[in-house]
GUNUTOR-340431 format. One record per residue (C-alpha): residue in three letters; x, y, z; residue number from 1. Coordinates in steps of 0.25 Angstrom, whole numbers, plus 5000, padded with zeros to 4 digits. Example, Ala and Ser with C-alpha at 12.3 -4.5 7.8 and 13.67 -1.06 7.14 Angstrom:
<rs>
('ala' (5049 4982 5031) 1),
('ser' (5055 4996 5029) 2),
</rs>
This chain:
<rs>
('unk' (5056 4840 4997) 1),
('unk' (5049 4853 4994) 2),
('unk' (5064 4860 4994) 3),
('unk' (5069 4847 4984) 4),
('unk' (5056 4851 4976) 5),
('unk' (5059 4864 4973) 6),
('unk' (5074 4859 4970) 7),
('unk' (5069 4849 4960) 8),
('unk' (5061 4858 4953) 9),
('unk' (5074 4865 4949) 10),
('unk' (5078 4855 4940) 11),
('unk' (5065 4856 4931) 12),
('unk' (5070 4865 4920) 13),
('unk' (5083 4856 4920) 14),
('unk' (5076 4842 4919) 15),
('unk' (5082 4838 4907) 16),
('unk' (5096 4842 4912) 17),
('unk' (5094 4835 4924) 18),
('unk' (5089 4822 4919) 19),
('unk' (5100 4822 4909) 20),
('unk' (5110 4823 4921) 21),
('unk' (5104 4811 4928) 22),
('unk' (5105 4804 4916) 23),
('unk' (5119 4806 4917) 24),
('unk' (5121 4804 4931) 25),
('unk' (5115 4790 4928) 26),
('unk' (5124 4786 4916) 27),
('unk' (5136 4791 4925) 28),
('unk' (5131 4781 4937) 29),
('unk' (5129 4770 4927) 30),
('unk' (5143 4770 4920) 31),
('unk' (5148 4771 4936) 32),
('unk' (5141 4759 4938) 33),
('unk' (5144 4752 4928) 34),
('unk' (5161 4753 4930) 35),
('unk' (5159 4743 4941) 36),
('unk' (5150 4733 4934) 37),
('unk' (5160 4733 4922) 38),
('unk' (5172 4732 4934) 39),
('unk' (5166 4718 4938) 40),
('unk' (5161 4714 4925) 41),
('unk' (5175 4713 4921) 42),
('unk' (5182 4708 4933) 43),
('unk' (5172 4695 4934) 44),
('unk' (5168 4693 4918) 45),
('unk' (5181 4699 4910) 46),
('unk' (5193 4699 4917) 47),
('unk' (5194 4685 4921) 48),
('unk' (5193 4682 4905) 49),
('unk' (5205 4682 4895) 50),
('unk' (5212 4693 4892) 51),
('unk' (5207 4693 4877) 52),
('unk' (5192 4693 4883) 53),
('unk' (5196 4705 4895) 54),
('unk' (5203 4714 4883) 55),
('unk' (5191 4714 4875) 56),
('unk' (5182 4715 4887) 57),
('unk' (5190 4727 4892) 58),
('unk' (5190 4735 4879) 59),
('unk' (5173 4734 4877) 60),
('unk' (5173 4737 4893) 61),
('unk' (5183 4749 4890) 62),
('unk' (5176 4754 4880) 63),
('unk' (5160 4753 4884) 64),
('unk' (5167 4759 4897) 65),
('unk' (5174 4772 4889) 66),
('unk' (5158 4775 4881) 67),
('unk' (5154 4774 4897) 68),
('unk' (5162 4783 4903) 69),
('unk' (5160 4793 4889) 70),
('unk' (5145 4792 4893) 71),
('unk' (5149 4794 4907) 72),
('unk' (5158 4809 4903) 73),
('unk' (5146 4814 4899) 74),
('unk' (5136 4810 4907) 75),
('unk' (5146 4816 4919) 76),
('unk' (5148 4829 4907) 77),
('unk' (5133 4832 4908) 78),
('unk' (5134 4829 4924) 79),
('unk' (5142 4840 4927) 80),
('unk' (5140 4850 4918) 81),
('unk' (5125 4851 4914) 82),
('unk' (5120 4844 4929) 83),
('unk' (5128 4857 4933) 84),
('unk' (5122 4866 4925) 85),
('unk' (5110 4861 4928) 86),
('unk' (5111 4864 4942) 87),
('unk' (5118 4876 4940) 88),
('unk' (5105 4881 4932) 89),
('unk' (5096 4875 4944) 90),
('unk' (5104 4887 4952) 91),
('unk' (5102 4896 4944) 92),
('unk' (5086 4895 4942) 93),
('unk' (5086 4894 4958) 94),
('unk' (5095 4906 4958) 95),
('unk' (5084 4915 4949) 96),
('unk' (5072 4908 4956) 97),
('unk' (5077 4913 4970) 98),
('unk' (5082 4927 4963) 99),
('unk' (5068 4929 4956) 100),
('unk' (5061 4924 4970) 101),
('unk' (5070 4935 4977) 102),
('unk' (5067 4947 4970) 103),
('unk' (5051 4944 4972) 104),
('unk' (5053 4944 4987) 105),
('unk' (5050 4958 4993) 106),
('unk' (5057 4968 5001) 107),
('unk' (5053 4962 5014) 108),
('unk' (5060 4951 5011) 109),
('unk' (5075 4959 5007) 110),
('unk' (5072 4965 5020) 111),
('unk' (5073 4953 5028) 112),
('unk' (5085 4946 5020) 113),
('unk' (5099 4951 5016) 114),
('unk' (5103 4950 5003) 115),
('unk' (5117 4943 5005) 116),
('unk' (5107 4931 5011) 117),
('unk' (5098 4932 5000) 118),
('unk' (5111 4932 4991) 119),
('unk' (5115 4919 4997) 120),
('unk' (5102 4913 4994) 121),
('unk' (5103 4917 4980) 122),
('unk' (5116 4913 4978) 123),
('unk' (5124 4903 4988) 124),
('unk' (5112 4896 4992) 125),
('unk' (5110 4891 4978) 126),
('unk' (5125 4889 4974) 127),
('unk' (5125 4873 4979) 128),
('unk' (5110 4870 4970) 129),
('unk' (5118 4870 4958) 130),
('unk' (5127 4857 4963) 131),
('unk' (5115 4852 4973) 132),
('unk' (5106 4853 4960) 133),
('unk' (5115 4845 4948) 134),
('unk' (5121 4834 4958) 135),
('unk' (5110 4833 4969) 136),
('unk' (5102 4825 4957) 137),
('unk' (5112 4820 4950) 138),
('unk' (5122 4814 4962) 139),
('unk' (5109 4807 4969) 140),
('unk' (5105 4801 4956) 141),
('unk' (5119 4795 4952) 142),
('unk' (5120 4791 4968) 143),
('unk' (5109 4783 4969) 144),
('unk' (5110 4775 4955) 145),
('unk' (5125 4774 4960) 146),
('unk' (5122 4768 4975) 147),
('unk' (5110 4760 4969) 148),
('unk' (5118 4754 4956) 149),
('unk' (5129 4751 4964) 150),
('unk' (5122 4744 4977) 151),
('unk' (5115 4736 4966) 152),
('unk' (5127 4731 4960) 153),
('unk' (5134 4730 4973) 154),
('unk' (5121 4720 4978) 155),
('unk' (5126 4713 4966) 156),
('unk' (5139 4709 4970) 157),
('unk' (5137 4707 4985) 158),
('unk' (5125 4710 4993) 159),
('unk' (5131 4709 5007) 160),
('unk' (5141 4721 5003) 161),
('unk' (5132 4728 4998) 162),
('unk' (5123 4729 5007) 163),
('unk' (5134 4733 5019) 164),
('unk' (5137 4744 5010) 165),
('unk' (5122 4749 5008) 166),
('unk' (5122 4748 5024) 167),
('unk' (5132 4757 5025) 168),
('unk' (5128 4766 5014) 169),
('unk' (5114 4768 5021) 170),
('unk' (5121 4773 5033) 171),
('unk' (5128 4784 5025) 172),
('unk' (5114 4788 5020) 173),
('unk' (5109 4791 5033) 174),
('unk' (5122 4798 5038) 175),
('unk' (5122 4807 5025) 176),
('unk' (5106 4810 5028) 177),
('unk' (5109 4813 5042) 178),
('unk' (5120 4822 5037) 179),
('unk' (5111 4826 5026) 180),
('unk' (5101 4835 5038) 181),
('unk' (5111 4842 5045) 182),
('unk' (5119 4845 5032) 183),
('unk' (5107 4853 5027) 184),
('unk' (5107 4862 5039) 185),
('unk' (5120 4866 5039) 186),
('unk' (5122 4870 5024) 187),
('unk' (5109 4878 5026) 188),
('unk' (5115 4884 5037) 189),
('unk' (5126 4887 5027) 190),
('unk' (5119 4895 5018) 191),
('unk' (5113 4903 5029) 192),
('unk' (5126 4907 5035) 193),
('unk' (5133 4910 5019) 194),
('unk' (5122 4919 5018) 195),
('unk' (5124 4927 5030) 196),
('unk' (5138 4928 5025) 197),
('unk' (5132 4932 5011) 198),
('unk' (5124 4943 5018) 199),
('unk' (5135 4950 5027) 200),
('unk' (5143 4951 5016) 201),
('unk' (5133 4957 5006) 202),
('unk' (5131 4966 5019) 203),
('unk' (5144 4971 5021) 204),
('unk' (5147 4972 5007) 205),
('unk' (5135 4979 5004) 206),
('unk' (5139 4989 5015) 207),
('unk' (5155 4990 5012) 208),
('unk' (5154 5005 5012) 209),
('unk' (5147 5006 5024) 210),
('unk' (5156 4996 5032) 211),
('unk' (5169 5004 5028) 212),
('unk' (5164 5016 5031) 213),
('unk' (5161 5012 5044) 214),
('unk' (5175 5003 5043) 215),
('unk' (5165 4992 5047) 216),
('unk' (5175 4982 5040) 217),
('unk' (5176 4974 5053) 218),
('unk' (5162 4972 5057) 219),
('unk' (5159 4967 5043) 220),
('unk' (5168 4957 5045) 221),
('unk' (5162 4953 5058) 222),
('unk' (5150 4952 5053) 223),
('unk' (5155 4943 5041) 224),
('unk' (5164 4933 5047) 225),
('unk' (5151 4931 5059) 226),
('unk' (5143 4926 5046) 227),
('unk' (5157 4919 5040) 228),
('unk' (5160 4913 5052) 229),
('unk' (5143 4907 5055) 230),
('unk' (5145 4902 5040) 231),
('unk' (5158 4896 5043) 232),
('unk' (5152 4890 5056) 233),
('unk' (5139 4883 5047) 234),
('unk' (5150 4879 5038) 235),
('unk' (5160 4872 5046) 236),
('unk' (5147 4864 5052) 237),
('unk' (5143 4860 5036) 238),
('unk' (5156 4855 5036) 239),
('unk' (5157 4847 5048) 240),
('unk' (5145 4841 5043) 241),
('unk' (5150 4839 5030) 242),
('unk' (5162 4833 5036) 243),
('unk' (5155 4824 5044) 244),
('unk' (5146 4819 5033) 245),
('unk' (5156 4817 5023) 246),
('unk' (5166 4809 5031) 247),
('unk' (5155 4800 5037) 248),
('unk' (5151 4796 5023) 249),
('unk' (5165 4794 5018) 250),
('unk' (5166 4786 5031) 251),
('unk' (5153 4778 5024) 252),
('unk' (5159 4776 5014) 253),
('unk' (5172 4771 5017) 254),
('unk' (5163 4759 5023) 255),
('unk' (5158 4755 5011) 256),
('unk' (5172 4755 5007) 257),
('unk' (5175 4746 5020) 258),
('unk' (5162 4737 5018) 259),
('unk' (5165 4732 5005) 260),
('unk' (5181 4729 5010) 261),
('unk' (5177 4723 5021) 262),
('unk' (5164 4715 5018) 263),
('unk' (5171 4712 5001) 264),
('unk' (5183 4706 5008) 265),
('unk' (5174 4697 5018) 266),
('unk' (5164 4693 5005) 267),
('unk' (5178 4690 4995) 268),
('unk' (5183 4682 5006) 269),
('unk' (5170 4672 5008) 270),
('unk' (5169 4673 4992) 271),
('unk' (5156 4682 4991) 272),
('unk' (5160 4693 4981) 273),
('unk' (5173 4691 4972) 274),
('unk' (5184 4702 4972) 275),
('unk' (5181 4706 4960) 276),
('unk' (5166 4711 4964) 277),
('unk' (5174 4716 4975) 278),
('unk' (5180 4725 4968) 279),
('unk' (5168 4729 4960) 280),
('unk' (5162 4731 4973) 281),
('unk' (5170 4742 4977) 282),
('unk' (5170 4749 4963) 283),
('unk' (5154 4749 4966) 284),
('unk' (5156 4755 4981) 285),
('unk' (5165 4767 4974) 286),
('unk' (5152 4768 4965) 287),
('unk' (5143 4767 4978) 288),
('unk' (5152 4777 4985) 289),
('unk' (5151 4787 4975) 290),
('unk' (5137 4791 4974) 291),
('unk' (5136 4789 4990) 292),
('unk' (5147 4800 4991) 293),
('unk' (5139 4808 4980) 294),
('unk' (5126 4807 4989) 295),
('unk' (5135 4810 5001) 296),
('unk' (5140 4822 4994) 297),
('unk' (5126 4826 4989) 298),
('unk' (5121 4827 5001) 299),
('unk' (5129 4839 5004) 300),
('unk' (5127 4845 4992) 301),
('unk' (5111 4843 4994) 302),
('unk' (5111 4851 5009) 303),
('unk' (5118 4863 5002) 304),
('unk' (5109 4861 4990) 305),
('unk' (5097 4860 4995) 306),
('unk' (5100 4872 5008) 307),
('unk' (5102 4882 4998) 308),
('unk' (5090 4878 4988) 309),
('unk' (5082 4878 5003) 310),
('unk' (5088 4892 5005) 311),
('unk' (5082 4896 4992) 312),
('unk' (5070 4890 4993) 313),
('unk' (5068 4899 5006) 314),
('unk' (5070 4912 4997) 315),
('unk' (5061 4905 4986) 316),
('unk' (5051 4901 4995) 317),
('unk' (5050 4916 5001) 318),
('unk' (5035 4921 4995) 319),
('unk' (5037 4936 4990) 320),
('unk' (5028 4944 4999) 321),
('unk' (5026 4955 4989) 322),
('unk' (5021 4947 4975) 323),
('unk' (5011 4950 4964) 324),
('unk' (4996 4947 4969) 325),
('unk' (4989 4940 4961) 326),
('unk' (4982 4947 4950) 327),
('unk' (4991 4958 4951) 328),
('unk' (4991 4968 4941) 329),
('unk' (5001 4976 4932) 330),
('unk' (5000 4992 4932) 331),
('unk' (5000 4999 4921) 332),
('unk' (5001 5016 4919) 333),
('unk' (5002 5018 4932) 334),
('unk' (4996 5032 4937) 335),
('unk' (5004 5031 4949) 336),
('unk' (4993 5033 4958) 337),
('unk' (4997 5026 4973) 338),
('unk' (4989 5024 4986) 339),
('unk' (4992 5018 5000) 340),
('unk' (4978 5014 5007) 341),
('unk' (4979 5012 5022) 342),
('unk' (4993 5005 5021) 343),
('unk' (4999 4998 5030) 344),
('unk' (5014 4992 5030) 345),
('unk' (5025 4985 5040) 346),
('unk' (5038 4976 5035) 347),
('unk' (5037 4966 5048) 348),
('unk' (5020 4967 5049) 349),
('unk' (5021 4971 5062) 350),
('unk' (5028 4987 5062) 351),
('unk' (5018 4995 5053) 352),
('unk' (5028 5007 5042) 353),
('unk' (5017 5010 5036) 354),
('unk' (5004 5014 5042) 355),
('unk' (4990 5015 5035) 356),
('unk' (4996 5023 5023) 357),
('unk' (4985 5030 5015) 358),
('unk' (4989 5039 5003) 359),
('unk' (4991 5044 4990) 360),
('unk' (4999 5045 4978) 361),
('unk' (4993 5052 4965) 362),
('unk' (4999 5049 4952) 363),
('unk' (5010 5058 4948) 364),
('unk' (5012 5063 4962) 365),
('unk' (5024 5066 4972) 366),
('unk' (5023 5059 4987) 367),
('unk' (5033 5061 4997) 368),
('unk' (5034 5052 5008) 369),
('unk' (5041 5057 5021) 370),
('unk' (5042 5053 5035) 371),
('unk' (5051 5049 5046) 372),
('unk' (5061 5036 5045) 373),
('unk' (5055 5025 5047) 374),
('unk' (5041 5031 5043) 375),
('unk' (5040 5019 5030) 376),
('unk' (5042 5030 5020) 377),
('unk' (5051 5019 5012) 378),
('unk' (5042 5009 5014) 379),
('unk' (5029 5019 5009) 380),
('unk' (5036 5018 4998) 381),
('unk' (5040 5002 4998) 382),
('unk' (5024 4997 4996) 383),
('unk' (5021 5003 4984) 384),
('unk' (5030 4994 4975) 385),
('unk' (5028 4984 4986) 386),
('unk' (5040 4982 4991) 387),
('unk' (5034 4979 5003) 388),
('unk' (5020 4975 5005) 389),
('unk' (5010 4982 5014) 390),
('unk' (5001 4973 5023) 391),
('unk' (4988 4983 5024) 392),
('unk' (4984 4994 5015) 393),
('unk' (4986 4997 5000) 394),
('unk' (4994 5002 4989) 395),
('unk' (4989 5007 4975) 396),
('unk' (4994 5011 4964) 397),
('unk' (4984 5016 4954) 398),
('unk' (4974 5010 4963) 399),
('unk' (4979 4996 4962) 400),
('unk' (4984 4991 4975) 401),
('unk' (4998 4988 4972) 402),
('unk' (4997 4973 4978) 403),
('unk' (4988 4971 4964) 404),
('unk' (4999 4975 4956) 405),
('unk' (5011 4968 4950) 406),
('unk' (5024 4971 4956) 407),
('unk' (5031 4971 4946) 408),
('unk' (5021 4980 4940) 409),
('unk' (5019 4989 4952) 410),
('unk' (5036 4989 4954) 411),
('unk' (5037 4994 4938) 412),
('unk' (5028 5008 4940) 413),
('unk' (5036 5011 4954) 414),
('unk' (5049 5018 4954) 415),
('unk' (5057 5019 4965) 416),
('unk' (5070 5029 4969) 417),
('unk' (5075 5025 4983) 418),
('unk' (5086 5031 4992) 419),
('unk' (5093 5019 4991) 420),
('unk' (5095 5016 4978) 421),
('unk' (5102 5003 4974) 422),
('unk' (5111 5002 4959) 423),
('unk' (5113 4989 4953) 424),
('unk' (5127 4984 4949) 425),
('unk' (5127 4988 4934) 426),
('unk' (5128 5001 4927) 427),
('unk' (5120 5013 4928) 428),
('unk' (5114 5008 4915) 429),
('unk' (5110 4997 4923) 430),
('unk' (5105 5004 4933) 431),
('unk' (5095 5012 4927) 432),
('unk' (5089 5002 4917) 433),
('unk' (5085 4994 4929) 434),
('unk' (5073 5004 4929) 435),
('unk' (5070 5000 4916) 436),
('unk' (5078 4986 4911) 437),
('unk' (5074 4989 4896) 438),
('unk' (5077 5003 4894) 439),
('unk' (5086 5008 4884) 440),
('unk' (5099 5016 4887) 441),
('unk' (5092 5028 4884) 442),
('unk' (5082 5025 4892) 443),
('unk' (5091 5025 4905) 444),
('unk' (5099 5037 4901) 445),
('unk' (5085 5044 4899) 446),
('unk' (5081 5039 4913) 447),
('unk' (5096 5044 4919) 448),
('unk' (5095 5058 4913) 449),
('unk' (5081 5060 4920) 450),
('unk' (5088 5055 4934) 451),
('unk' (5098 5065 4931) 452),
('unk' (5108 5052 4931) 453),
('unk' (5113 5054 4918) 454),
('unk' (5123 5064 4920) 455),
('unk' (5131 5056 4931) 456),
('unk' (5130 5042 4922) 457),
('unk' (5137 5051 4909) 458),
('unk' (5148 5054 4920) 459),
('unk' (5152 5040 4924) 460),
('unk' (5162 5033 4916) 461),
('unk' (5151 5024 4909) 462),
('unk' (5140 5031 4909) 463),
('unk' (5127 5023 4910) 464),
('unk' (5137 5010 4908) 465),
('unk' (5143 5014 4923) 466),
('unk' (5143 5002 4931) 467),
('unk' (5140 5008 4946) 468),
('unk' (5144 4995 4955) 469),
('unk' (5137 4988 4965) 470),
('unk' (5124 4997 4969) 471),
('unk' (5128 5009 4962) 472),
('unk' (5142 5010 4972) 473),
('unk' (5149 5019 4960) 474),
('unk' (5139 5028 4960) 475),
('unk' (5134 5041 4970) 476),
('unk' (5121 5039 4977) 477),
('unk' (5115 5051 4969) 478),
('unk' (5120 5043 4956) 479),
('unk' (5114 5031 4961) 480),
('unk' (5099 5038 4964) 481),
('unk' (5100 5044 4952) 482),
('unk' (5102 5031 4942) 483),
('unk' (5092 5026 4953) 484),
('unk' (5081 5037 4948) 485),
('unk' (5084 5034 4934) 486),
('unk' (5080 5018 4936) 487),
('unk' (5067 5023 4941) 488),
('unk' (5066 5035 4927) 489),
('unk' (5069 5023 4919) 490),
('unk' (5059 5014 4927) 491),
('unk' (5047 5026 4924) 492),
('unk' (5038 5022 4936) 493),
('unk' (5024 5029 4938) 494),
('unk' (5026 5030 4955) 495),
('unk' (5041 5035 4957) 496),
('unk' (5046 5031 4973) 497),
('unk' (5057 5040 4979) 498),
('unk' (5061 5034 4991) 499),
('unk' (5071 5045 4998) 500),
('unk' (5078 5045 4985) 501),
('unk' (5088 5058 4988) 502),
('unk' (5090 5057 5004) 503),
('unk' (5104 5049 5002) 504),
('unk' (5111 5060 4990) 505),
('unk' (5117 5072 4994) 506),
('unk' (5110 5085 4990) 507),
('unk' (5117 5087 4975) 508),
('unk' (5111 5071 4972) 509),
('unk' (5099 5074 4978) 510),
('unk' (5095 5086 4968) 511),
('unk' (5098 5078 4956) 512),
('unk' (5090 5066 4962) 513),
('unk' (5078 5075 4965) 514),
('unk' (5079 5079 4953) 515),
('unk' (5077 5065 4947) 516),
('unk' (5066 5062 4955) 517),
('unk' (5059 5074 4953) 518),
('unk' (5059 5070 4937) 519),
('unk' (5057 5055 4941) 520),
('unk' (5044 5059 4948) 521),
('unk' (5038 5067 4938) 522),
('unk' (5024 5060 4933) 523),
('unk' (5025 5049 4944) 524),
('unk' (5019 5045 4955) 525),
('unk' (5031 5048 4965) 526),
('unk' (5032 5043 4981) 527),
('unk' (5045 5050 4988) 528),
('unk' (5051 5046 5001) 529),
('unk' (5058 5060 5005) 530),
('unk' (5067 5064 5015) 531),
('unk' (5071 5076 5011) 532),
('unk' (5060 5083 5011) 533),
('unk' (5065 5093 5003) 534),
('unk' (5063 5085 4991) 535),
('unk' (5048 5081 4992) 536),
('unk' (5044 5096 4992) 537),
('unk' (5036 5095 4978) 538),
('unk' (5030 5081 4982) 539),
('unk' (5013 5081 4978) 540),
('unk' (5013 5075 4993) 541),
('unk' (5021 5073 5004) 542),
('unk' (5015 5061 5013) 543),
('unk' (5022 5061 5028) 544),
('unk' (5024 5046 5033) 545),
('unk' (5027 5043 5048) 546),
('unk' (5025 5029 5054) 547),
('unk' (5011 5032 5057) 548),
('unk' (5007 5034 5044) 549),
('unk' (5006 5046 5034) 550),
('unk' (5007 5058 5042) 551),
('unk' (5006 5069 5031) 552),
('unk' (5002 5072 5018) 553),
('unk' (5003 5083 5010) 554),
('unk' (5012 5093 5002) 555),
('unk' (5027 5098 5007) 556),
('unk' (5020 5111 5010) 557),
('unk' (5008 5106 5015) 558),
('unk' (5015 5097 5026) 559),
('unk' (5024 5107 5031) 560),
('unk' (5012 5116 5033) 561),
('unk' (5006 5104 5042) 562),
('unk' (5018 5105 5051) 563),
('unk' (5018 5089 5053) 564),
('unk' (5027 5078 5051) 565),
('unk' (5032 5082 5035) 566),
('unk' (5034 5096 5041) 567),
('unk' (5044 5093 5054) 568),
('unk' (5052 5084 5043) 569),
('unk' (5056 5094 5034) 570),
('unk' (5058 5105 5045) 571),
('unk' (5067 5094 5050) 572),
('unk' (5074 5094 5037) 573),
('unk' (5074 5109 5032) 574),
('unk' (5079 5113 5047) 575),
('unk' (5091 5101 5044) 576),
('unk' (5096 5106 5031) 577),
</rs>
């Protein structure tokens, strides 16, 4: 009931749409009602009169009947358009509800989940709410006056029938209920297995370049048609089911059919019903049948329904781990200032990455971070806009702890250059207003000079108007980093983080990127993730991070006099180049 709760609610900014179509699904069931009553109205009263009196019968009957079935046009006209619409826009609030809710959700929780699954969520689990949403209501509504208007006018004309029929109908109730469980199964099965196949294929997709540089093609394909073929499997089951349960119920209803032949003739015969009420009889079981055949088919349309909205109600229930606190607070003219007390941090609780951190970061100052792979350097870096959260210790910036601070707020004064960097579909434009959505065109061609970006934009055929294809493929990795740079000059964050923002690009990029990062850091708090040593030379502090903890701390020259850890790295290094 909870599930059909939260369903229900849906509807609330639609009420007056959804009331209006039940309103039409109950002129609609009346006039269909109403055909047979008129059929046996005229039959027994009119058309055993002279032909005078059925003339002028039939033309008043003709013409209260054209009025009805105009009414009847457009009570069916709002049906199916607006009754669509409306569940079309039911879709779509779900759709932005389960976006929003997604992007609340923390890094943890990405880590854990592919994207072509949570795609599939998004998207395919939600495509059969629409029809589920408009005809789940309307279809049990017109049903139920249907099976219940026509067993009270079929009573009328010969209980003994009537009840057989009810008899038989009942056992179809129970069949489709019985079909009702093991249908629900399978079609969330379904959904599981078309978001596997969702998954690979955003996978190897993703990957293209890699799996023909490898000439991969073949396992690829292995891979997909496993996922295809479990699909198919869960799919061929459905339909089994499906076969089964639609084939029982027509067996049902041919039945019904049988009953009223079989039984009418034995009740004509002793004189119990008349032939004419017979015949109004059977007009009455197609009425009956329909809306039998309707709840039949809604009972499939319900299981795919009601799967997918269960499927999203699993993402929506999902609590973000990383929220505001309450009575959380906005920053304002940050100094920059950052301090880790006696922090402590592990993704599954159990292998510690971070070790009882304790340190520094004055306002305004450099800090490299260094270490060995594997050594939480990243992940150093990951708390302070809590990405991740830490289970012991704290972060401040400014002297707040960042966990009293509004993410939003805290997110908005932290820069971040990573090794990776991601593009957006779009223009360069684009790309580089998303570090500031109001800026103006001078403001972005500003912030692309100081990333010494500008110069490469000028050269593309469009210029800033260049569209550079799905995450940046049309552009070199230097280009990329560098448009990358300018976001975050645009963004004008007080606490700058570099996480190993050069180690990709050859040495000609690199000089340019250093460049733009030496600019980018001026008058900010800077945190640096190197791994070419040779680049974090000039940094106010050097911390060496092992997964033990801090190791070393200190200035380039005054580690390599120590002869530790810091200084066995860059002999490494300077003995390799």
């Amino acid at each position: 009931m909870n599930t059909l709760e939260k369903f229900i609610s849906y509807y609330k900014p639609y009420k007056k749409m959804f009331f209006m179509d039940m309103f039409c699904a109950l002129i609609l069931s009346v006039i269909d009602l109403s055909f047979p009553i008129i059929v046996k109205y005229l039959l027994n009263d009119i058309y055993v009169k002279d032909t005078n009196v059925i003339l002028k019968y039939a033309i008043i009957i003709g013409i209260f009947m054209f009025f009805m079935y105009v009414i009847r046009f457009f009570c069916q006209y709002y049906i199916t358009s607006w009754g669509h619409i409306m569940g079309a826009k039911m879709e779509a609030d779900m759709r932005e509800d389960i976006f929003t809710h997604l992007q609340k959700l923390s890094f943890s929780y990405y880590d854990n989940n592919t994207t072509g699954k949570l795609m599939s969520r998004v998207v395919t689990d939600l495509f059969d709410i629409s029809e589920l949403a408009h005809h789940g209501p309307e279809d049990v509504f017109i049903s139920i006056l249907k099976i219940v208007g026509s067993f009270i006018l079929l009573l009328n004309i010969n209980v003994k029938i009537t009840l057989i029929l009810f008899a038989i109908t009942l056992i179809m109730l129970y069949f489709s209920y019985f079909y009702n469980k093991r249908m629900r199964y399978i079609f969330k099965k379904n959904k599981a297995k078309i978001a596997n196949v969702n998954a690979q294929l955003q996978d190897s997709f993703s990957g293209i370049r890699v799996v023909k540089s490898f000439a991969n093609e073949n396992i690829e394909s292995i891979k997909f048609n496993k996922g295809n073929k479990e699909f198919l499997d869960t799919k061929e089951k459905s339909y089994h089911l499906m076969g089964r349960f639609f084939s029982m119920n027509g067996f049902f209803q041919g039945m019904l059919y049988l009953s009223v032949i079989v039984f009418g003739g034995i009740f004509i015969s002793t004189g119990a019903i008349k032939v004419s009420d017979l015949v109004v009889y059977i007009l009455y079981i197609n009425i009956f049948l329909k809306p039998i055949e309707k709840l039949v088919n809604f009972t499939e349309q319900y299981q795919k329904g009601i799967s997918g909205f269960e499927r999203f109600l699993e993402i929506m229930n999902t609590k973000p781990d990383i929220k505001d606190k309450k009575g959380a607070v906005k920053i304002k003219d940050v100094k920059g200032k950052i301090e880790f007390k006696n922090v402590s941090f592990s993704y599954d609780n159990k292998n510690s990455i971070l070790n009882n951190i304790n340190m520094n970061v004055e306002c305004g100052k450099t800090v490299a971070i260094v270490g060995p792979s594997g050594s939480g350097k990243t992940t150093f870096c990951n708390i302070i806009p809590r990405f991740y959260e830490i289970y012991e210790g704290m972060v401040t910036i400014d002297g707040i702890d960042i966990k009293n601070i509004k993410l939003k707020s805290l997110r908005r004064n932290i820069g971040v250059v990573q090794q990776d960097v991601y593009i957006f579909g779009g223009t360069i434009k684009d790309n580089i207003a998303y570090g500031n959505s109001n800026a103006t065109e001078e403001e972005v061609i500003n912030a692309a000079k100081k990333a010494n970006a500008h110069e490469f934009i000028m050269e593309l055929e469009n210029g800033y108007d260049t569209y550079v294809g799905e995450r940046g493929v049309k552009l070199s990795g230097g280009q990329k980093q560098r448009i990358s740079i300018a976001r975050v000059f645009l963004k004008n964050p007080p606490i700058l983080i570099l996480d190993e923002a050069t180690s990709a690009l050859d040495n000609e990029s690199e000089r340019y990127i250093q460049k733009s990062l030496e600019k980018l850091s001026q008058n900010r708090t800077t945190i640096v993730i190197a791994h070419r040593l040779s680049t974090i030379k000039n940094a106010d502090k050097i911390v060496v991070l092992t997964q033990e903890g801090i190791k070393e701390t200190g200035t380039h020259d005054e580690l390599l006099l120590k002869d530790g850890v810091y200084a066995k790295l860059y002999n490494m290094q300077f003995e390799a180049v």
